[in-house]
N, C-alpha and C positions, 0 to 999 in steps of 0.2 A: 412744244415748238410750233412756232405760226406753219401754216402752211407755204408761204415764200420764203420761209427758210429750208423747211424741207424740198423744195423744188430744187433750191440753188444746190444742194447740199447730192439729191438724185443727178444732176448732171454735170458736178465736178469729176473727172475723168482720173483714176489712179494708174501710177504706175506700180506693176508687181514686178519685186525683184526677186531671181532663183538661184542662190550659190550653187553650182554644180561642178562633180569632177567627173572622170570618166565613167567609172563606173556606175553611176544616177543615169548615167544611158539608157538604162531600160525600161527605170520607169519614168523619167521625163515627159516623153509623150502621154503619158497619161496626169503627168501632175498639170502640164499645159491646156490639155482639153477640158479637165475637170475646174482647173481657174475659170475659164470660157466659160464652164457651164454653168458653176454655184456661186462665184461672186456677183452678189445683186449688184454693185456699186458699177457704174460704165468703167471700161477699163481703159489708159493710152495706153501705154506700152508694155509688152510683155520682155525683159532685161535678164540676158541670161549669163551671168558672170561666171565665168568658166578660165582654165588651161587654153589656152589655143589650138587646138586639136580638129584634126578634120572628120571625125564624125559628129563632133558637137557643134561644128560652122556647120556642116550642112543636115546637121537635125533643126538647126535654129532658121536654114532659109525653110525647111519645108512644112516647120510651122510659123511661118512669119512673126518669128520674135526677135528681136536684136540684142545682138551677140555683143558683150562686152568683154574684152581680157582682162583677167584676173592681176596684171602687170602694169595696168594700167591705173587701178582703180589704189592699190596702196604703196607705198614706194620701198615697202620692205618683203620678202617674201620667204618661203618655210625655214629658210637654210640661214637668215636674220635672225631667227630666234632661238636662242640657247635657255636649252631647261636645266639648269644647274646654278643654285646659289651654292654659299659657301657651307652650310649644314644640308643640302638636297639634291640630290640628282638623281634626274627623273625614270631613267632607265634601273636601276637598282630599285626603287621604290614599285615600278611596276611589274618588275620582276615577285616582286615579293606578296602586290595583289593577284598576281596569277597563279601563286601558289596556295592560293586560300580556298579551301572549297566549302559550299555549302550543304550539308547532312540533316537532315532533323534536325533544322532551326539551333543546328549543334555549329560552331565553326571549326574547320581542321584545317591545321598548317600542316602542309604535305614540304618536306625537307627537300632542294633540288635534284633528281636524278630517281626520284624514289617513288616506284609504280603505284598507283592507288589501284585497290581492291577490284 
């Protein structure tokens, strides 16, 4: 690369976007400061797509990142989505990888109800 291109390229400004729900509350502040500190690139805006929740409005003013709702950004939300075709449904299937444990590289299907060793 020329050198005026790497210039233009050092001071195009990104924005970082951070899906978060509540519980990322803890460690948010630190995935924040750690952006700030390790992305070489200049940064505009630090966008933090969330719930609308009043810890995460006011963790977002007192690391001055702006706050986007999660309601806003797609016009469908968790309770739009059904996990069930007509051969699959998603909660019996996952029931059934909960039931799988791993032993010596061995696989054991544990039957519902039935205490493992």
């Amino acid at each position: 690369m020329t050198v005026m291109i790497k210039e233009r390229l050092n001071r195009t400004k990104i924005d970082i976007l951070i899906p978060v729900i509540e519980k990322d509350l803890n460690t948010l502040p630190y995935v924040i400061d750690d952006v700030r500190k390790h992305v070489k690139h200049p940064i505009g805006k630090i966008l933090v797509v969330a719930p609308k929740r009043r810890r995460i409005l006011a963790l977002c003013r007192k690391k001055k990142c702006e706050f986007v709702d999660e309601n806003t950004v797609l016009p469908i939300t968790k309770k739009n989505i059904h996990y069930r075709t007509k051969k699959w449904e998603g909660s019996a299937l996952s029931r059934k990888y909960r039931s799988i444990s791993f032993h010596n590289r061995k696989v054991y299907v544990r039957k519902p109800g039935v205490r493992s060793r």
